[in-house]
C-alpha positions in Angstrom: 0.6 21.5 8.4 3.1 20.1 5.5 4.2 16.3 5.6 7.6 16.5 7.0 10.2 14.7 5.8 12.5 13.9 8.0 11.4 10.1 9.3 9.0 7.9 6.9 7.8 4.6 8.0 6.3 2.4 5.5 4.3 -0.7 7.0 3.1 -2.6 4.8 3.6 -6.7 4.5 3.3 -6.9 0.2 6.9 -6.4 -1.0 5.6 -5.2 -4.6 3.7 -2.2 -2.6 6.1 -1.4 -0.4 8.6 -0.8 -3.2 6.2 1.3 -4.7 5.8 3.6 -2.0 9.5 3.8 -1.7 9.8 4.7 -5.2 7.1 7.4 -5.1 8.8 9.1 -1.6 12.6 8.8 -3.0 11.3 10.8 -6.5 10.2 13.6 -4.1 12.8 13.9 -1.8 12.2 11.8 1.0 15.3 10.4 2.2 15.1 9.0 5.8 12.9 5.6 5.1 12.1 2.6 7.6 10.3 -0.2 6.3 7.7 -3.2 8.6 6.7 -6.0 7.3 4.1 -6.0 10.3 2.7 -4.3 13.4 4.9 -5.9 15.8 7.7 -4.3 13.4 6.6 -0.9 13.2 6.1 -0.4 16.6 9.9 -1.4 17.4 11.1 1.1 15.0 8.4 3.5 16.8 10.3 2.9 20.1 13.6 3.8 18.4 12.9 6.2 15.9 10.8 9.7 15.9 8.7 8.9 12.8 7.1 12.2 11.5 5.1 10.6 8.7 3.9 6.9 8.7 2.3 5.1 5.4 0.2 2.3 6.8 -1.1 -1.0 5.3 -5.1 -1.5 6.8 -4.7 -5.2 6.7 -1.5 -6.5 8.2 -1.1 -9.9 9.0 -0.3 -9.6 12.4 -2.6 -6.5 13.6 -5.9 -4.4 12.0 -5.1 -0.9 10.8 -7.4 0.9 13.4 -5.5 -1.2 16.2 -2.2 -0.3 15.0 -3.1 3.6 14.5 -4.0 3.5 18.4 -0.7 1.6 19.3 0.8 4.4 17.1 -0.5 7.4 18.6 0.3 6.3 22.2 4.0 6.1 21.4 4.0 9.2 19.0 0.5 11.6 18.7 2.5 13.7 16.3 3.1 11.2 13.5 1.1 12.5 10.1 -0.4 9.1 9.1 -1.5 8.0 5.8 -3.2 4.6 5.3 -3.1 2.2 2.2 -5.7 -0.1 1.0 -7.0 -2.3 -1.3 -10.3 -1.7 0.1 -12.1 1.0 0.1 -15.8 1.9 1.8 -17.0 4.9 3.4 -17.7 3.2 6.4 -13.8 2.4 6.7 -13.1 5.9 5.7 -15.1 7.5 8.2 -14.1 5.1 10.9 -10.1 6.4 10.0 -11.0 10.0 10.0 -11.5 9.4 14.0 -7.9 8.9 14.4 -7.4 12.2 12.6 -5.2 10.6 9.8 -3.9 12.6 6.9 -4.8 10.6 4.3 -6.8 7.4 2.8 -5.3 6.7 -0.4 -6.6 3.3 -2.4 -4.1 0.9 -3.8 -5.7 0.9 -7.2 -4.8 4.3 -7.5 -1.7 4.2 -5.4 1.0 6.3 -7.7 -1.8 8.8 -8.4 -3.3 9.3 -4.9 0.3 9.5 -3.3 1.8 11.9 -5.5 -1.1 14.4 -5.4 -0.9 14.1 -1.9 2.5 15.0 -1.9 2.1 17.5 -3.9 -0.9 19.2 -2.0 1.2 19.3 1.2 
């Protein structure tokens, strides 16, 4: 399955980021963007918005990645979901895979990752 296009949320609480990935998804055509600061803001704009592609931060201030994907896929199971990170480990990677996410991408190699991602779906 293609990432659709039609509703992106980004959640992700670092301004600089967040611009990033708004950059990356307006260069290829995404047009539809929401933006959360926070967990407690995403899921509002989950309750009002059906959100086909979600780019999430693993470490909000308000909520843990994993905690938030669950919250997610109770209020939409379709959502493709991508998560960001500064971190990565194989232990967190497998432990995402369980909530059958699209991607992993590392924020060191943020612009790469994303685009070739894009590109491959």
């Amino acid at each position: 399955m293609g990432i659709n296009t039609k509703n992106v949320l980004i959640i992700e609480d670092d301004l600089m980021t967040s611009d990033i990935i708004k950059d990356i998804l307006k260069e290829n055509d995404f047009k539809n963007l929401h933006v959360a600061e926070n967990g407690a803001k995403a899921l509002e704009i989950l309750a009002e918005v059906q959100i086909d592609l979600i780019t999430l931060d693993n470490q909000l201030p308000d909520i843990f990645g994993t905690e938030l994907i669950e919250k997610v896929r109770d209020l939409n199971s379709e959502a493709q979901i991508v998560v960001v990170s500064s971190i990565y480990s194989k232990h967190i990677s497998d432990t995402l895979n369980q909530f059958n996410i699209l991607a992993y991408v590392h924020k060191g190699n943020l612009i790469d990752d994303l685009n070739q991602l894009i590109e491959s779906h």
